[in-house]
Z-matrix of the N, CA and C atoms (Angstrom, degrees):
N
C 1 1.454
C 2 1.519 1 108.89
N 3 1.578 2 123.61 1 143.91
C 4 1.382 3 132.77 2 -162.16
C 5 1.315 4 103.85 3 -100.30
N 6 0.921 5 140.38 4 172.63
C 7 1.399 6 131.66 5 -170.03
C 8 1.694 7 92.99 6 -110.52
N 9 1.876 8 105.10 7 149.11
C 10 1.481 9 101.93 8 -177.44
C 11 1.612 10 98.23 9 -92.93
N 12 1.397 11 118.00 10 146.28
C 13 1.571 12 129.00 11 160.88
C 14 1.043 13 96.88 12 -108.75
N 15 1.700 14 101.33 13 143.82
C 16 1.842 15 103.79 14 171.57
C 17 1.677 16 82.94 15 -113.76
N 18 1.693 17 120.54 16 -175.30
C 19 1.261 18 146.42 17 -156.27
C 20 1.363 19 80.93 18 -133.11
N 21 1.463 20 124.47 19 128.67
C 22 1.848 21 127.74 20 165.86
C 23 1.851 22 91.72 21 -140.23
N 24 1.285 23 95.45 22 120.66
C 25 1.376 24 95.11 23 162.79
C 26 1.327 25 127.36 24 -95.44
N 27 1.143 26 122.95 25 111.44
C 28 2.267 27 125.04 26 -172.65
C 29 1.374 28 98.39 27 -85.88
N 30 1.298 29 141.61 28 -10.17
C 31 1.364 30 116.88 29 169.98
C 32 1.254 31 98.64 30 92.10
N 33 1.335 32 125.08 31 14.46
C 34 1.836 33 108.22 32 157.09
C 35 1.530 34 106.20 33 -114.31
N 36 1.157 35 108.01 34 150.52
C 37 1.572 36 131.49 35 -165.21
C 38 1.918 37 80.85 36 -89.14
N 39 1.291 38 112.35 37 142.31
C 40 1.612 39 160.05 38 166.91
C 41 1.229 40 109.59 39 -96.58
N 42 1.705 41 128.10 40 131.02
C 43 0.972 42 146.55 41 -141.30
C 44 1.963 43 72.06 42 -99.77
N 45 1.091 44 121.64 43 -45.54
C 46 1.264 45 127.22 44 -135.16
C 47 1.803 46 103.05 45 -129.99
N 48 1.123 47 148.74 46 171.06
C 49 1.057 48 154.22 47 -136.26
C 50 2.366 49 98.83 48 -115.91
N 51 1.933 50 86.35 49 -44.76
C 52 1.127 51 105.10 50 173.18
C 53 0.924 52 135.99 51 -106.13
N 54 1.900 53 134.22 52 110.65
C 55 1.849 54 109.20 53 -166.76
C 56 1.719 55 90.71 54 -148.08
N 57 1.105 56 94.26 55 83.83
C 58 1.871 57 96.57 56 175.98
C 59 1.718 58 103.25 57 -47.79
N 60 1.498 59 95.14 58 126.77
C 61 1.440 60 96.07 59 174.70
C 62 1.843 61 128.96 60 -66.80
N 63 1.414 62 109.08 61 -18.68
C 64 1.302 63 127.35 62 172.05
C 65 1.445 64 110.74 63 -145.66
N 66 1.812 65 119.73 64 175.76
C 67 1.075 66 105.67 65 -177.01
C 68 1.489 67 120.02 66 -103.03
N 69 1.570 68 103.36 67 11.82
C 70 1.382 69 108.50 68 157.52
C 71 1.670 70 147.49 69 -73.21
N 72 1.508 71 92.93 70 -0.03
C 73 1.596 72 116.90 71 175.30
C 74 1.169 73 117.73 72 -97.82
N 75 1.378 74 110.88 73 114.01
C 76 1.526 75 130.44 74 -173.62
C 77 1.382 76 99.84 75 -92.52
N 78 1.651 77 146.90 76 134.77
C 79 1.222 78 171.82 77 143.04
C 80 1.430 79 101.82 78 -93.88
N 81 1.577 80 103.31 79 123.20
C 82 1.202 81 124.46 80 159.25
C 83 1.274 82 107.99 81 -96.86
N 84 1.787 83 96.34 82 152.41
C 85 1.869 84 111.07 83 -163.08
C 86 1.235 85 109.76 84 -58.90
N 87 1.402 86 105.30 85 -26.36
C 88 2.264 87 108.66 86 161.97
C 89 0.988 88 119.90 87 -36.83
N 90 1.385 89 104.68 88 -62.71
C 91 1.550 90 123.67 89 -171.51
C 92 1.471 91 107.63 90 -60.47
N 93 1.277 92 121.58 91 -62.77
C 94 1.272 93 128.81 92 166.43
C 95 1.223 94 123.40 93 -6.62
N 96 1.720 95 94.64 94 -71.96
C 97 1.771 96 118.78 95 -176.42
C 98 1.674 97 99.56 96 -63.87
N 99 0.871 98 95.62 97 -49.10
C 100 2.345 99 92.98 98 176.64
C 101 1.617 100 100.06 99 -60.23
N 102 1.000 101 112.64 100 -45.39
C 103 1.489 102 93.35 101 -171.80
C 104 1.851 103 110.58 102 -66.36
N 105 1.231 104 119.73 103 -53.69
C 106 1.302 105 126.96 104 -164.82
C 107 1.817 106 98.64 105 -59.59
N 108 1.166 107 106.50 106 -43.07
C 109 1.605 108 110.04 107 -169.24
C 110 1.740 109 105.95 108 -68.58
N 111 1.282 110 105.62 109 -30.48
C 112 1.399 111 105.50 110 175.64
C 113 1.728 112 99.45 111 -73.50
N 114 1.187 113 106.63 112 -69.13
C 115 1.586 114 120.80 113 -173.36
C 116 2.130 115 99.53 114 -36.88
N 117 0.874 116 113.28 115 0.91
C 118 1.327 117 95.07 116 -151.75
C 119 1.672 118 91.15 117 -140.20
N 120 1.713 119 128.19 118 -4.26
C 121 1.048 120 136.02 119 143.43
C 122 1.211 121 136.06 120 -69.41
N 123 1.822 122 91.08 121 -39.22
C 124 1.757 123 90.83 122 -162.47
C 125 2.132 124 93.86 123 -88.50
N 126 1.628 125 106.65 124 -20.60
C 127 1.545 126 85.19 125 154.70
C 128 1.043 127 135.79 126 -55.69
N 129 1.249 128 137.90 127 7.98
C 130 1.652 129 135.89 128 -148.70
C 131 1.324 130 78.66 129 -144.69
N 132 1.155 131 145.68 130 -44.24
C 133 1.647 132 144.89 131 148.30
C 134 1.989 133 108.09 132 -11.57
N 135 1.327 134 75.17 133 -77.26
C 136 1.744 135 100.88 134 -167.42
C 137 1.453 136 104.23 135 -63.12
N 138 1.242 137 142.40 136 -21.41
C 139 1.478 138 150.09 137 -161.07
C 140 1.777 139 103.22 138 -108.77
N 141 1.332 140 108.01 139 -35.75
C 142 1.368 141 117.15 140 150.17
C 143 1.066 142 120.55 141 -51.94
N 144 1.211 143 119.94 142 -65.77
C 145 1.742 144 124.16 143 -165.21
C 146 1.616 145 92.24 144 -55.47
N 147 1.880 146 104.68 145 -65.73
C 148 1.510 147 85.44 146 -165.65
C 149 1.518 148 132.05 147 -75.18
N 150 1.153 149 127.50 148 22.72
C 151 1.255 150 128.67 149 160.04
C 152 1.519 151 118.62 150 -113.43
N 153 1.465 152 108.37 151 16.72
C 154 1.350 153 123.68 152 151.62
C 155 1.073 154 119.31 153 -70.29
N 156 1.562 155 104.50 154 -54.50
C 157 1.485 156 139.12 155 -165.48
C 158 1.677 157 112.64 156 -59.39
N 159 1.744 158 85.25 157 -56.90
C 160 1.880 159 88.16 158 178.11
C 161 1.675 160 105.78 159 -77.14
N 162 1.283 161 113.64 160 34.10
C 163 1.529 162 105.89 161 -176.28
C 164 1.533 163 147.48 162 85.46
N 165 1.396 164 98.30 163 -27.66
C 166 1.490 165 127.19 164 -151.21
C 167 1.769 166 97.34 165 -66.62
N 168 1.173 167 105.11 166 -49.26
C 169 1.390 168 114.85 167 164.76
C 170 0.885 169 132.12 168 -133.55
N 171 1.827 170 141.57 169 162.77
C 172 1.340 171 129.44 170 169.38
C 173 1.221 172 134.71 171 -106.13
N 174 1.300 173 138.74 172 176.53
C 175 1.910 174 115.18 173 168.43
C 176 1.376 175 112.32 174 90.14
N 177 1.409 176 122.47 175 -37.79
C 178 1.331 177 111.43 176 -153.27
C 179 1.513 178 106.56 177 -48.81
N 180 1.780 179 105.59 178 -53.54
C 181 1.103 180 93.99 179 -171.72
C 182 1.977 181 114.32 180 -134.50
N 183 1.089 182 110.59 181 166.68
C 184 1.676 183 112.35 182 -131.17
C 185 1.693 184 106.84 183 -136.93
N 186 1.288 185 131.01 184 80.93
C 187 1.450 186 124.76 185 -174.50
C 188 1.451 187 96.32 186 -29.28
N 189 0.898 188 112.19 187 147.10
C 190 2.142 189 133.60 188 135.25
C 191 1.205 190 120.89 189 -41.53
N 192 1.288 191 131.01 190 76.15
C 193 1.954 192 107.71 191 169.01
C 194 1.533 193 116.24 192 -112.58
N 195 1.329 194 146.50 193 127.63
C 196 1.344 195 166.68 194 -118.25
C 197 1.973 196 74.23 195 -108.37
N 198 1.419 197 117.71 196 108.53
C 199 1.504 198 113.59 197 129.00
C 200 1.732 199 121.19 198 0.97
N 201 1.512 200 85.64 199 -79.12
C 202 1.421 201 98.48 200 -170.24
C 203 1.798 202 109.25 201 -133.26
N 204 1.359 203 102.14 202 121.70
C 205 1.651 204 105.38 203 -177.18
C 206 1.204 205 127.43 204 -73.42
N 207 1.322 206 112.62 205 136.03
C 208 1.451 207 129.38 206 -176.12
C 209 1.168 208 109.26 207 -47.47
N 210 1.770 209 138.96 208 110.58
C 211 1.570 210 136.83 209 179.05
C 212 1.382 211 106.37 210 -37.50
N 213 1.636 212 120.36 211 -53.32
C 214 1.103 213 128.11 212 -155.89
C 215 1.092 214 112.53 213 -80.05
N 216 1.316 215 134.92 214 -16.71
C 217 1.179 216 137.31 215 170.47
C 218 1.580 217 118.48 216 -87.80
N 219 1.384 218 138.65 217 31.10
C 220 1.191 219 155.05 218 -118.26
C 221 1.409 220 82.56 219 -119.42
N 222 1.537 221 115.96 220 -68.35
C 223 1.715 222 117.72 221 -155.67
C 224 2.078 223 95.21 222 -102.18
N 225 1.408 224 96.18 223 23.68
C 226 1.676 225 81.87 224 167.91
C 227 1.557 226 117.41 225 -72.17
N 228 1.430 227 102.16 226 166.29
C 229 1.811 228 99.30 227 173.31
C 230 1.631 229 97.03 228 -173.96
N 231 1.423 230 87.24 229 126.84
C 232 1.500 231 107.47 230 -169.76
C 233 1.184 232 117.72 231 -69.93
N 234 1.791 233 128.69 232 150.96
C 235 1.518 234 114.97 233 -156.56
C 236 1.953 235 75.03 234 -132.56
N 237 1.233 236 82.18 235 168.35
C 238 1.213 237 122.78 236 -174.54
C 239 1.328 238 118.53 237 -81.34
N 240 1.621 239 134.54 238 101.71
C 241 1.701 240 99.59 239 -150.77
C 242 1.882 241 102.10 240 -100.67
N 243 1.763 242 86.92 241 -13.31
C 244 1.908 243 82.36 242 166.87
C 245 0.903 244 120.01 243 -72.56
N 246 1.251 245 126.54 244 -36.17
C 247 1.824 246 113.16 245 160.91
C 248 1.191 247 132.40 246 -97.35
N 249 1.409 248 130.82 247 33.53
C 250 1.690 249 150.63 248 74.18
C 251 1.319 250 119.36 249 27.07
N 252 1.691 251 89.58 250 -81.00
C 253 1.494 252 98.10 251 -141.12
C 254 1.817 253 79.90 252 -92.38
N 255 1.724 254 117.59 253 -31.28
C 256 1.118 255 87.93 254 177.97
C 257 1.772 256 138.16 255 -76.20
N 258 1.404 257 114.22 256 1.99
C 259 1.518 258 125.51 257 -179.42
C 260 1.847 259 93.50 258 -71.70
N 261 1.144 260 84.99 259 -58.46
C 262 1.756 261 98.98 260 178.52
C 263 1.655 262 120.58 261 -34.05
N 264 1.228 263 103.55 262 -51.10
C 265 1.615 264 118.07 263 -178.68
C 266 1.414 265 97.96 264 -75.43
N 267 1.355 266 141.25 265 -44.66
C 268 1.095 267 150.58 266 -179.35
C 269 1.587 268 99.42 267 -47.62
N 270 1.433 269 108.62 268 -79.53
C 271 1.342 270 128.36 269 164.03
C 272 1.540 271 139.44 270 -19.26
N 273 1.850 272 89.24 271 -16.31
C 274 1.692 273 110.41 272 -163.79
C 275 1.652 274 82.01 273 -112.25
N 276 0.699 275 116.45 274 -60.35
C 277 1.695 276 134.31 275 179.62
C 278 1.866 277 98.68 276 -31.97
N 279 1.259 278 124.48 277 -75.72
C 280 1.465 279 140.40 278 -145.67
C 281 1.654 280 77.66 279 -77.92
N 282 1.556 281 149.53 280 -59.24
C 283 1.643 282 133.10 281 165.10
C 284 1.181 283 123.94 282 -29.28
């Protein structure tokens, strides 16, 4: 049996695409390649936006909006996951 890794994001920015949080996490060269290819899109994301932003060009990049909205998604409302995780930690703390 392989050991499970989960993905937790803390909200600090990585010099680098890859930064095993300990040295007990094994990454396979799959994983690797998904991470860097993502890591290395959503820069070209962000470098887009901001040279949208400062003007320089337009279009690049383009919110998402649904034609037509999902019924069921009517009474959604988006939460906050830093103050989430911080009630939670709080929560772990006061046990």
């Amino acid at each position: 049996s392989s050991p499970v890794s989960r993905v937790v994001y803390n909200g600090k920015r990585n010099s680098s695409p890859r930064s095993p949080t300990s040295s007990s996490e094994i990454f396979t060269p799959a994983h690797e390649e998904n991470v860097r290819f993502i890591y290395e899109a959503w820069q070209g994301v962000e470098r887009d936006l901001r040279s949208q932003i400062s003007g320089s060009e337009r279009g690049l990049v383009e919110e998402y909006v649904e034609k037509v909205p999902n019924p069921s998604l009517k009474t959604f409302k988006p939460i906050d996951l830093s103050d989430l995780k911080r009630r939670n930690t709080q929560d772990t703390k006061k046990s």
